[in-house]
C-alpha positions, 0 to 999 in steps of 0.5 A: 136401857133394855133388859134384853139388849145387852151392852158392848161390855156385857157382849165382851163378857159373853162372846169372850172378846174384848171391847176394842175387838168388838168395836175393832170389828165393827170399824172393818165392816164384820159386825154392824154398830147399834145406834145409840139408845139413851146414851149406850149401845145395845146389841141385839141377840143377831149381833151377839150371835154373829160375834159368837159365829166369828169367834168360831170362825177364828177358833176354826183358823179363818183369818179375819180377810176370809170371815169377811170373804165367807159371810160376803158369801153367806148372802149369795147362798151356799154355794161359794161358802162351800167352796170357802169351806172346802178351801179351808178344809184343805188347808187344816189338813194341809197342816195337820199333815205337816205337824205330823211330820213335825211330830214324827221328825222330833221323836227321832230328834228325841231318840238321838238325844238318848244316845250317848254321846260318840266323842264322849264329851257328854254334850248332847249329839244332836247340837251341833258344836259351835267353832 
């Protein structure tokens, strides 16, 4: 076994995954199975680096259809990635507005919670009462 070829368990620790999520990766096409070298798998720097960059990918909110669809695109050239860049960009602002709307829609949720109740019963005025 080569020292500078990890295997898929010391990839796992690296990338932050688990095992079954590389191997899941794998079965979809994402991240190409290395052959077996004196009975284990070992992943080359490529590898771990690509596993890296979906991780990233996720953290940044791509499902795993569009991570397919992007690095597809990547061999084509920058042109459609950008395009799935831009997309994708739309969308994260798309919900960052909406989550600000959330946020301001509760601090007034908020505010009615600190008022007294108007039928005196105590219960909270936001609730409505149930029959």
């Amino acid at each position: 076994m080569s020292r500078n070829q990890p295997t898929i368990g010391t990839v796992a620790r690296q990338v932050g995954v688990n095992v079954e999520t590389i191997r899941y990766y794998q079965r979809i096409g994402l991240v190409k199975e290395p052959p077996k070298n004196g009975g284990f798998r070992l992943y080359s720097d490529k590898a771990v680096t690509r596993l890296l960059y979906i991780r990233h990918l996720k953290k940044l909110g791509f499902t795993l259809r569009e991570i397919t669809k992007l690095l597809e695109a990547g061999a084509k050239g920058c042109g459609e990635v950008g395009a799935i860049l831009t997309n994708k960009r739309s969308e994260v602002l798309q919900k960052i507005e909406q989550m600000r709307a959330a946020a301001e829609e509760l601090e007034q949720m908020e505010i009615v919670c600190r008022k007294p109740s108007s039928n005196g019963s105590g219960a909270c005025p936001l609730i409505p009462e149930s029959d």
